[in-house]
C-alpha positions in Angstrom: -3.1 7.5 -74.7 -2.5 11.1 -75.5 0.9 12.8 -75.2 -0.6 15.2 -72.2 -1.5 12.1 -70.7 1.4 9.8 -70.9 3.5 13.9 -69.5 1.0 13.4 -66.3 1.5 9.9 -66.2 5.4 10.4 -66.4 5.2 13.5 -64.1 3.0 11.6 -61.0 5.9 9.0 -61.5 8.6 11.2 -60.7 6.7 12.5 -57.9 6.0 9.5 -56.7 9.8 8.3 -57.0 11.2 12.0 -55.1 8.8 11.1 -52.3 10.0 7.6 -52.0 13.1 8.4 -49.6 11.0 11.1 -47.4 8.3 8.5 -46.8 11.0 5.9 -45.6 12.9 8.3 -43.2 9.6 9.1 -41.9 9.0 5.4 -41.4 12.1 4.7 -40.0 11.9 7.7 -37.8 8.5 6.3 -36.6 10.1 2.9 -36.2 12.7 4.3 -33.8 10.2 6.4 -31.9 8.2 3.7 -31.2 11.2 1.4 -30.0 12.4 4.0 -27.6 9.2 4.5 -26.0 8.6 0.4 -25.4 11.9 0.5 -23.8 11.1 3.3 -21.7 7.9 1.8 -20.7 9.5 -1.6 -20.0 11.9 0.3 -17.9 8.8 1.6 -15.8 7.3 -1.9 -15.5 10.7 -3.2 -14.3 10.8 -0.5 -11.6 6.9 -1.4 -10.6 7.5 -4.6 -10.3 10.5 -4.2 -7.9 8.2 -1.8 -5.6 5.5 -4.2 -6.1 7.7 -6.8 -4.5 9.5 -4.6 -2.2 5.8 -3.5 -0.9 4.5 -7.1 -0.3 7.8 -8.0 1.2 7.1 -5.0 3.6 3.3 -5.8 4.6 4.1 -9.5 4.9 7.2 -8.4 7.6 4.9 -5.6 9.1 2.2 -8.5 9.7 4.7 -11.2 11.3 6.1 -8.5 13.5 2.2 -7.5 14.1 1.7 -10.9 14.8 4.5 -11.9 16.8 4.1 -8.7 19.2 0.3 -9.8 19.9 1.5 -13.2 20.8 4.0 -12.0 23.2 2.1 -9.1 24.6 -1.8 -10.2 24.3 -2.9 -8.1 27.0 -1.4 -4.5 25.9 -2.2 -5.4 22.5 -6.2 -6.0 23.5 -6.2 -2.8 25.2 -4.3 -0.9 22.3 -6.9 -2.5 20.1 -10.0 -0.8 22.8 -8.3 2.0 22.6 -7.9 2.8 18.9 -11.4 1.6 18.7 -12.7 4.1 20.7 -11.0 6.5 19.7 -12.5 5.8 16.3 -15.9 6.1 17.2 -15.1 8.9 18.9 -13.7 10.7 16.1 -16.1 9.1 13.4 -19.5 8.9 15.1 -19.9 13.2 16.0 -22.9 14.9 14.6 -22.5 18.3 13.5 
């Protein structure tokens, strides 16, 4: 090998030796990025799935009360039911 060879040779190694720490801060910094974003999204989930629960916990008491009022009331809750319904038609079957 020539002696402008082995200087390039010699010279690429240094380079490559100086860029050594940058390219491991940048990993590390990458690293750290990408552990405080999973935190922050498994934050999120843990909130969503508390709503989630909270919201099923909701329709499931909005049903029993639903269903307990129709059993004690049958007759107002027929004619509530008549009523929305015709309203509805009312409302969704006009013809511009």
């Amino acid at each position: 090998m020539s002696k402008g060879a082995a200087d390039m040779h010699k010279t690429i190694d240094k380079a490559a030796d100086a860029a050594q720490p940058v390219v491991e801060r940048l990993a590390s910094s990458a690293h750290a990025s990408v552990d405080k974003v999973s935190g922050a999204l498994n934050g999120v989930t843990g909130r969503m799935d508390e709503k989630a629960r909270q919201l099923t916990d909701a329709y499931k008491n909005f049903a029993e009360t639903g269903r307990d009022y129709v059993r004690t009331s049958p007759a107002t809750s027929v004619l509530v039911a008549l009523g929305i319904g015709y309203t509805l038609s009312k409302l969704l079957g006009r013809r511009n």
